[in-house]
C-alpha positions as CSV (number, residue, x, y, z in Angstrom):
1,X,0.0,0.0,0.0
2,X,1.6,3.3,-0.9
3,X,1.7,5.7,1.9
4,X,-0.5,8.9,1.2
5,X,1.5,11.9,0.7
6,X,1.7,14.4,3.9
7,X,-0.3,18.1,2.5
8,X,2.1,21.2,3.0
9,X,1.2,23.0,5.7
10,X,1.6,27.3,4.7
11,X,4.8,27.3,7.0
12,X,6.2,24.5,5.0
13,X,6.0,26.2,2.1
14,X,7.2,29.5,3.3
15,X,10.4,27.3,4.7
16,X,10.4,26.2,1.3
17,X,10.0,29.5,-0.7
18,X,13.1,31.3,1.8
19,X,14.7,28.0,1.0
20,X,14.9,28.5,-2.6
21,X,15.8,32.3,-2.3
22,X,18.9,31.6,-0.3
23,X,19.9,29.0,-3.4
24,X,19.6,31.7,-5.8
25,X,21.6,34.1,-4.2
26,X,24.0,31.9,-3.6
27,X,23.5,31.4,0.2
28,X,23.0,27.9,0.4
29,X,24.4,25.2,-1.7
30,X,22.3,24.4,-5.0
31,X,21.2,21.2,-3.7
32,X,19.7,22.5,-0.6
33,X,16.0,22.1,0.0
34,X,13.1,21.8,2.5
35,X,12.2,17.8,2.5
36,X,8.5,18.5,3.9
37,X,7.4,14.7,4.1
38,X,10.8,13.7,6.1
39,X,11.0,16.8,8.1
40,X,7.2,15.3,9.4
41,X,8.5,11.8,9.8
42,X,11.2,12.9,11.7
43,X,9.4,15.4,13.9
44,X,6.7,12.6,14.9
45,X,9.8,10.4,16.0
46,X,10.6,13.3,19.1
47,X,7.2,12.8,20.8
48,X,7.5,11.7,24.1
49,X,11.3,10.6,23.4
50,X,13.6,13.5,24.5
51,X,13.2,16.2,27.0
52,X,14.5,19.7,26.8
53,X,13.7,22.1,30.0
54,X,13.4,25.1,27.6
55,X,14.0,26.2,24.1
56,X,13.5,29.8,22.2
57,X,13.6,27.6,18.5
58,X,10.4,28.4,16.9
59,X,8.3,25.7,14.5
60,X,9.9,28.2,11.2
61,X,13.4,27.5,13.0
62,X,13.4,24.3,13.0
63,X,12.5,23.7,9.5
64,X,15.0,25.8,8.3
65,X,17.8,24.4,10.5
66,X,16.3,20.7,9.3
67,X,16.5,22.0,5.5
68,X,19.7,24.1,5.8
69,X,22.3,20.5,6.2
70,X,20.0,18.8,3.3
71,X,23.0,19.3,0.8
72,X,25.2,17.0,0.0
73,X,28.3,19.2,0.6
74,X,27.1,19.7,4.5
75,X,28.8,16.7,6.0
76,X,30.9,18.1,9.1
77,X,28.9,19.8,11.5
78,X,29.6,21.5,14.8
79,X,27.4,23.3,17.2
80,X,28.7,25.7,19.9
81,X,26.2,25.8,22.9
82,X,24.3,22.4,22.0
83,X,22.5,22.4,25.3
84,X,19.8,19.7,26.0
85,X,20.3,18.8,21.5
86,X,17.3,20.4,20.6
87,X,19.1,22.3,17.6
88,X,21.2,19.3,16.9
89,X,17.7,17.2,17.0
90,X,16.9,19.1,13.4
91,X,20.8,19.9,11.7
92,X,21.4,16.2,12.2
93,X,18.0,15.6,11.1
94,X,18.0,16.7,8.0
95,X,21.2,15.7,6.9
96,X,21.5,13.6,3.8
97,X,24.8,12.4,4.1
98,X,25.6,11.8,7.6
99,X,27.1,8.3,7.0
100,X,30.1,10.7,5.5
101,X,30.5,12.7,8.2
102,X,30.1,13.8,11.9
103,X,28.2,16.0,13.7
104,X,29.6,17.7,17.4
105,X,28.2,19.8,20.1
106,X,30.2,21.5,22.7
107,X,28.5,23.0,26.1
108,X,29.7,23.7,29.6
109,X,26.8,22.5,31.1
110,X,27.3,18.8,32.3
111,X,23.5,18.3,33.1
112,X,22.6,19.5,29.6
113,X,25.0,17.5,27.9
114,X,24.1,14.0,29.5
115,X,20.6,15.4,28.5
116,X,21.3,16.0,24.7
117,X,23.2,12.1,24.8
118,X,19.6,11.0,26.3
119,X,17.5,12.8,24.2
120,X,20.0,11.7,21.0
121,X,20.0,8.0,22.1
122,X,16.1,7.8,22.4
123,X,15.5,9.0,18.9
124,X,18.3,7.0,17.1
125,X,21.3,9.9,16.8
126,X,23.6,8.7,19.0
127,X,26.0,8.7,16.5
128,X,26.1,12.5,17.3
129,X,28.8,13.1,19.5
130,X,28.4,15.5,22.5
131,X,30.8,17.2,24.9
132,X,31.1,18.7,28.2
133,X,33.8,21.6,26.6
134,X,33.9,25.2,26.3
135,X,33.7,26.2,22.9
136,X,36.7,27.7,22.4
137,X,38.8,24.2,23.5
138,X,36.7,21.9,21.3
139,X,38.9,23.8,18.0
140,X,42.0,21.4,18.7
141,X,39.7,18.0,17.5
142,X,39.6,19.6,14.2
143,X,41.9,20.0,11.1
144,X,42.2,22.9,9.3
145,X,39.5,23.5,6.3
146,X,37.2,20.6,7.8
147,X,34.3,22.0,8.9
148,X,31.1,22.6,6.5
149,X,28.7,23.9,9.0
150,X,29.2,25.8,12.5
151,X,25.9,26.6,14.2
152,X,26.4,29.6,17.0
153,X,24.4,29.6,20.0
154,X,26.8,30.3,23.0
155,X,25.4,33.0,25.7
156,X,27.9,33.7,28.5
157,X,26.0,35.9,31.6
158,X,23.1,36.8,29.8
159,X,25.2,37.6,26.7
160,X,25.5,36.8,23.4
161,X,29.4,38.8,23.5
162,X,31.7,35.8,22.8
163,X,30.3,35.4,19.2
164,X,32.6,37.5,17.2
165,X,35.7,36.0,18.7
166,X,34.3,32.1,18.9
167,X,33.8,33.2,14.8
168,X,37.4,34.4,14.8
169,X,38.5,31.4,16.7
170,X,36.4,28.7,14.5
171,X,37.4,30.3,11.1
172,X,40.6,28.4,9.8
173,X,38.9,25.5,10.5
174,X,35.7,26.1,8.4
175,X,36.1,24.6,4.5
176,X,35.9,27.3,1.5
177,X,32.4,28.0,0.9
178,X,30.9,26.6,4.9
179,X,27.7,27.8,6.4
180,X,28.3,29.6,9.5
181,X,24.5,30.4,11.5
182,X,24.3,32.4,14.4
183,X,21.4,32.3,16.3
184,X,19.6,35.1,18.1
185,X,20.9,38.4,15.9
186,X,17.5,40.3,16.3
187,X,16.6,39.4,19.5
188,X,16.4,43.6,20.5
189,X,18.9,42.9,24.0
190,X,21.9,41.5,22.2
191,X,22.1,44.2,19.1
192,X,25.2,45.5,20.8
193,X,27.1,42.0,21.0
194,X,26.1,41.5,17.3
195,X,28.0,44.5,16.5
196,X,31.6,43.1,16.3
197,X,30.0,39.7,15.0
198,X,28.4,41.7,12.0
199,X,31.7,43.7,11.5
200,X,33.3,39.6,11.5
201,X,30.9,38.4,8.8
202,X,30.9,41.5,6.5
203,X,34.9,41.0,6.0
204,X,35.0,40.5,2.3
205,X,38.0,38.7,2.2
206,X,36.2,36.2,4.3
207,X,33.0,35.8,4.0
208,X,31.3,35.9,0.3
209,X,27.7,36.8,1.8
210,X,25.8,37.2,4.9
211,X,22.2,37.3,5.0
212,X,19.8,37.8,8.6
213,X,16.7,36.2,8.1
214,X,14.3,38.0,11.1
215,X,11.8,34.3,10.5
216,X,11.0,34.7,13.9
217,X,11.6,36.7,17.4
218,X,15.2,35.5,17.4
219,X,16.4,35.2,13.6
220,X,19.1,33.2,12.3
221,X,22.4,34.5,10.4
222,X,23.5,33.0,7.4
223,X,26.6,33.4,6.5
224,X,29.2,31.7,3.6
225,X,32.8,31.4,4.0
226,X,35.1,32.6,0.5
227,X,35.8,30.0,-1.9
């Protein structure tokens, strides 16, 4: 029996629509796109399966986090401030290619970390590797140019401050042409630490285009290292 076809829901094709923008303009890789039907699947495999005390990712953001890793060239992911896993629930997610690759999160918080191995375990990604680090020491398990995606949520006393320099920190190690998303850059309390990271991301000799997407009350940065 062939399984009936899950109906877009509007916010599945908006994901989808921003989606395809971003390929035009040369934000995301060509081969990037919103999988509606697995994004579903996958979503209906969290209930009653992890646990995450709190979370400010909206429905919108985690569609376009699940969509984001769908190209084949997104292999080698990292987060910075993976807390209880519930943004590496959807970049891992939606990865194509995983078997390639790796995916790592880094946070200071034991508790959340044994949380995120739970939560990974219980929905079949314990192949994702988690760790109790700060984010600036997790840069030695990396070589140079190996990185395709670094994800930034880090917040240090109420602070979203150590961005620009984790960015400066993380660079050598991201691959010509890698996705670097930082979460939170309209979130009205942290314009001033997004200052320096914006001044970071509009370096042309670094970065070959940045793009804020205000999708909801946080937004998500999208930037692309030079080729």
């Amino acid at each position: 029996m062939n399984k009936m076809p899950i109906t877009m829901q509007p916010i599945d094709i908006k994901v989808s629509q921003i989606v395809d923008k971003l390929v035009q303009h040369n934000v995301l890789y060509s081969d990037t796109h919103f999988q509606s039907e697995k994004f579903h699947q996958f979503k209906k495999g969290l209930v009653g399966k992890i646990h995450v005390p709190s979370t400010t990712i909206s429905p919108i953001m985690e569609r376009m986090l699940f969509a984001i890793p769908s190209s084949s060239n997104v292999q080698n992911i990292v987060i910075l401030g993976s807390y209880f896993g519930y943004a590496v629930f959807w970049l891992a997610g939606g990865m194509n290619h995983f078997e390639k690759g790796k995916v790592v999160g880094f946070d200071i918080n034991k508790e959340a970390c044994e949380g995120a191995k739970n939560n990974l375990k219980n929905i079949d990604l314990d192949w994702v590797q988690i760790k109790s680090a700060d984010a600036f020491s997790g840069i030695k398990e990396f070589e140079d140019s190996s990185i395709d995606l670094i994800f930034i949520d880090v917040e240090k006393n109420g602070s979203k401050s150590d961005y620009a320099l984790l960015l400066d920190t993380w660079y050598s190690k991201l691959k010509p042409g890698a996705l670097v998303l930082a979460h939170d850059p309209v979130v009205e309390k942290f314009s001033e630490d997004f200052k320096k990271y914006n001044e970071r991301i509009e370096d042309k000799h670094r970065f070959s285009v940045s793009v804020t997407l205000p999708i909801d009350q946080c937004g998500l940065c999208i930037s692309r290292t030079i080729y």
